[in-house]
Phi, psi and omega in degrees: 000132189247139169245145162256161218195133183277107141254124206261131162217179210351050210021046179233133217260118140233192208260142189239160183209148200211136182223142166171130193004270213210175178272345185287325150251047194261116164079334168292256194266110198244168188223106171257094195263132214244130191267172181254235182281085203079030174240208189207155184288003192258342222052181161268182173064008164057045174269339162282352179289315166313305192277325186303313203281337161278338176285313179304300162339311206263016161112001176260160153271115200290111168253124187225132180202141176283162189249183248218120190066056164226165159051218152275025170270151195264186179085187203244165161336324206266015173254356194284090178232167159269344194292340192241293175300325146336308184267347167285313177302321209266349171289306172269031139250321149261359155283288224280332162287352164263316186272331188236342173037062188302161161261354148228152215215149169202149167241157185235118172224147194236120195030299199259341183305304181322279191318323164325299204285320166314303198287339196229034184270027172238343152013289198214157170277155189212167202255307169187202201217145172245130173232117159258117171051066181269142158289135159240355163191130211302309171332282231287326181306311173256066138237340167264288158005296206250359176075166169274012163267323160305337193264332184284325177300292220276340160260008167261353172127029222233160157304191132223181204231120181235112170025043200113340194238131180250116179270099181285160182302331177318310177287335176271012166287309183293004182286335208268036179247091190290342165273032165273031179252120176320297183284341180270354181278320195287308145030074198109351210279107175300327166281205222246125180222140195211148195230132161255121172216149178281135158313326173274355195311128176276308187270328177229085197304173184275007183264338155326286180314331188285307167323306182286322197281320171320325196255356187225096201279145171099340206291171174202144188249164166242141151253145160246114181330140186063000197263123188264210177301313175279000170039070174270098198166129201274331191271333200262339209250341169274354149299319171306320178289317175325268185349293202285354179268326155323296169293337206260338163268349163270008163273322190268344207138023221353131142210134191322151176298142176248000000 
């Protein structure tokens, strides 16, 4: 069963989607996901969607929702900051802790979605946390990502142009917020946290994750082999899920068929 569900945030409504078995486990164990950069509640390859449709089998309740210019959401490229998806995050994240009141809540957040998700992980209680190919920090990261010609135009005040995607200068004024460091946010964070990141990965290299795991004793990462961000590839992306249903039970729990 899938809802779509309205959330107002700068004053703009976005679309939130809650998927999950039957009524009877609607909302007890939820799993939420947080997009990255120029993303979306689908990914690419429509892979949270793939995994959602198996975590709902397996008795959880899925949450995917777009951010204010992402997806089916309203507003344009020029709402894309993290600082404004931060806030927009923490809007759906106390809904869902007020409208559905899970008895246990965890999030899977993916690349720019990670630092986002660092930064707000004392929010709401939460059960642990899955970082697929997580940023650990906003500068360094997209000065690599996006290169220096691009990165510089783009901190001189200018739109830029990403495989397509109109970056606006708006974000990049919120790049110059020296508290955009993932790991010094996360830093103490107690619960159980675990990072999948591809070894090929280019855009968001893997030593971010190797950053978070360093600063987080007990925390533990997998790499897939060969694998870039988008885990382009059906054997690279089913590792992944493989991976991420492992972990995601070992935060929340084994549970048992319902």
């Amino acid at each position: 069963m899938i809802e779509a569900n309205i959330i107002n945030s700068r004053g703009k409504d976005m679309v939130c989607l809650v998927e999950y078995r039957e009524p009877a486990v609607r909302g007890k164990n939820i799993v939420l996901y947080k997009h990255g950069f120029c993303g979306n509640k689908i990914t690419p390859h429509r892979m949270m969607v793939n995994l959602g449709h198996e975590l709902v089998e397996m008795g959880y309740t899925v949450i995917r929702f777009d951010c204010v210019g992402a997806g089916d959401s309203e507003g344009d490229w020029s709402y894309m900051t993290i600082q404004g998806e931060i806030e927009d995050y923490k809007k759906v994240l106390h809904w869902v802790k007020d409208e559905l009141q899970p008895e246990k809540m965890m999030v899977l957040a993916y690349s720019m979605g990670g630092l986002e998700t660092a930064i707000c992980c004392r929010e709401v209680p939460l059960e642990g946390i899955l970082f697929w190919s997580p940023c650990s920090s906003g500068y360094d990261c997209f000065r690599h990502l996006l290169g220096e010609e691009r990165f510089e135009k783009g901190m001189a005040g200018f739109d830029v142009d990403f495989m397509g995607d109109r970056v606006g200068k708006e974000f990049f004024r919120g790049l110059q917020d020296e508290s955009l460091d993932g790991v010094k946010a996360i830093r103490g964070f107690e619960k159980p946290v675990f990072f999948i990141h591809g070894t090929a990965d280019t855009d968001v290299l893997p030593a971010n994750s190797k950053r978070y795991v360093e600063a987080l004793p007990g925390s533990e990462v997998h790499f897939v082999e060969g694998a870039g961000h988008g885990y382009d590839g059906w054997e690279l992306q089913d590792e992944l899920w493989s991976y991420s249903k492992k972990y995601i039970e070992k935060i929340m729990g084994h549970m048992a068929p319902q």
